[in-house]
C-alpha positions in Angstrom: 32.6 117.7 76.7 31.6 114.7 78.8 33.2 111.8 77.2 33.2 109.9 80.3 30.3 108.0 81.7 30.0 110.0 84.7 29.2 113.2 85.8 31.8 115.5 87.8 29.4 115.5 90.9 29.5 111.5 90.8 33.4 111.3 90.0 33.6 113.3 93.8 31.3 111.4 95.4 33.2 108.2 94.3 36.4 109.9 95.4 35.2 110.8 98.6 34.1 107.1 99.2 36.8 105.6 98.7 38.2 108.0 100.7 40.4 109.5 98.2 42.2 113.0 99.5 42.1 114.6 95.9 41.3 114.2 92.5 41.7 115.5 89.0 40.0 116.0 85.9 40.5 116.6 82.7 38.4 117.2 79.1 39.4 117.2 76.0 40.9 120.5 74.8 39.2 122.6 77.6 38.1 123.3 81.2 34.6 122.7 80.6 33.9 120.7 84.0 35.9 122.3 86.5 33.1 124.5 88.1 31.0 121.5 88.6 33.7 119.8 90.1 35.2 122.3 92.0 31.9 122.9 93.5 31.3 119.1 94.2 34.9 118.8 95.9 34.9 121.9 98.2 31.2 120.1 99.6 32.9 117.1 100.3 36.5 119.2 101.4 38.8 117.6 98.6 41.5 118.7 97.2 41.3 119.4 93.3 43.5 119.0 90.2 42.2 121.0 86.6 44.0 119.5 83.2 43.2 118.9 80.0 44.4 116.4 77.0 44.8 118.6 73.9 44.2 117.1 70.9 47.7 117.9 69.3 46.8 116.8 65.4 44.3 119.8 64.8 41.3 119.4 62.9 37.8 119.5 64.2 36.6 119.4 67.8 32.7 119.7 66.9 31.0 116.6 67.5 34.2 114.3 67.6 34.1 112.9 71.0 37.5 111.4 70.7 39.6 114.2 68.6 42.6 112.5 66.1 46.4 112.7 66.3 48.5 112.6 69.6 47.2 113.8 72.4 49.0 115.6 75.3 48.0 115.1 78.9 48.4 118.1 81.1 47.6 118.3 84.9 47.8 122.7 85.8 50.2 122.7 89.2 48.1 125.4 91.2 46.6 128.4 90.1 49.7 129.3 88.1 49.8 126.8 86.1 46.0 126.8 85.6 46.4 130.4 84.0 49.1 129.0 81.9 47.0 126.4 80.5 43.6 128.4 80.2 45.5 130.8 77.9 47.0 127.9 75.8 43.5 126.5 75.4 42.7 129.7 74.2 45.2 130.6 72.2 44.3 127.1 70.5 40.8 127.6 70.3 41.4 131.0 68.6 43.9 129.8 65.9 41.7 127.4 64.4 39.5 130.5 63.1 36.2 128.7 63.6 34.2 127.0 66.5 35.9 123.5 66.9 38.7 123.7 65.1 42.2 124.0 67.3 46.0 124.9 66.5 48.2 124.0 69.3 52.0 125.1 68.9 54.0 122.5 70.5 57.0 124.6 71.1 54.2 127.8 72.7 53.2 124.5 75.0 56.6 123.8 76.1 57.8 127.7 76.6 54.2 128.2 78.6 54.4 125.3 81.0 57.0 127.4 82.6 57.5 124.4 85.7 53.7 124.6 86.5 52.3 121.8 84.7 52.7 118.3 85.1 52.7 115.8 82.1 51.2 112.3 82.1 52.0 109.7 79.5 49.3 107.4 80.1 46.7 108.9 77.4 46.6 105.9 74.5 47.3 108.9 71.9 49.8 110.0 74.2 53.5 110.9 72.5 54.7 107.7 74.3 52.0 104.9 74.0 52.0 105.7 70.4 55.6 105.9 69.8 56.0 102.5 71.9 53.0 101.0 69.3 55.2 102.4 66.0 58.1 101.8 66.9 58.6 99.5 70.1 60.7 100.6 73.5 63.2 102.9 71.8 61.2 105.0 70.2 59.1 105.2 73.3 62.1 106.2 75.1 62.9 108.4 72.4 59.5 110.2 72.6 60.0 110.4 77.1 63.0 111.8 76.4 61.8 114.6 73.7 58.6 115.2 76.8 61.7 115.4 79.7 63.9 118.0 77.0 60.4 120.0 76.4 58.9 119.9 80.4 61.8 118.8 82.9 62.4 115.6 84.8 60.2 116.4 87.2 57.7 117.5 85.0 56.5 114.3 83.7 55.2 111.0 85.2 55.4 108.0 83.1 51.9 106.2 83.9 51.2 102.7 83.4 47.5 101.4 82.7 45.5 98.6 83.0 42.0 98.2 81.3 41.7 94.7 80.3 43.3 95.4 76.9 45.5 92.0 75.5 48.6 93.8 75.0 48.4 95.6 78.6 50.9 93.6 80.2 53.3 93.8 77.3 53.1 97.9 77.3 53.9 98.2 80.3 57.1 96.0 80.9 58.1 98.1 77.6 
């Protein structure tokens, strides 16, 4: 819960300055701002997008503010796919046993997205930045290609990202 520097109020009111149309967000292994920012974005009459970036490595969520293993970036398409993900968070949360600790089923994941989420690959601990860092371009493909099988096509958008990082420029022409 609020890993990033600004508050879902403020993230809206920068959206709406730069006169952005909509905006998402996401938090780690739950919905835990989307009231806030739901509630910011219908003052300011912008369209919304809920996620979340489960931490796919399990282990501990308590007081890590950047959970291990690969993550897996996941942007609900409408209330549908909302549903979808709230019970996979769920389902996660409850299958660790205890406060913090999470058990995501990839396969569940893939069954449950049903069309209604959309996949980003963006995410540093994201299947395809880390396969790219392991194992260079065909293991990234490799990895895109197991996230296309799991999600469809149209399913997932291959992001490249900038932020100042030396080996930025040679990610992304990977």
């Amino acid at each position: 819960f609020l890993d990033g520097a600004s508050t879902p109020e403020e993230l809206v009111e920068e959206a709406a300055r730069l006169d952005l149309k909509s905006i998402a967000l996401t938090d780690h292994d739950g919905l835990y701002g989307v009231v806030r920012f739901a509630e910011a974005a219908r003052e300011l009459d912008m369209a919304t997008v809920f996620g979340a970036e489960l931490s796919l490595g399990g282990g501990t969520r308590t007081d890590v503010p950047d959970p291990p293993g690969p993550h897996l970036l996941v942007l609900a398409r409408g209330p549908e796919g909302y549903r979808r993900l709230s019970r996979q968070l769920a389902a996660a949360h409850l299958a660790g046993g205890e406060k913090g600790v999470l058990r995501y089923d990839f396969d569940a994941l893939s069954d449950a997205a049903g069309g209604h989420w959309q996949i980003l690959t963006g995410c540093r601990k994201g299947h395809v930045r880390q396969a790219l860092s392991a194992g260079g371009p065909e293991a990234a493909a490799a990895a895109l290609a197991d996230l296309v099988d799991r999600f469809g096509r149209d399913r997932v958008t291959v992001e490249l990202t900038h932020h100042g990082h030396p080996l930025d420029d040679e990610r992304n022409a990977a």
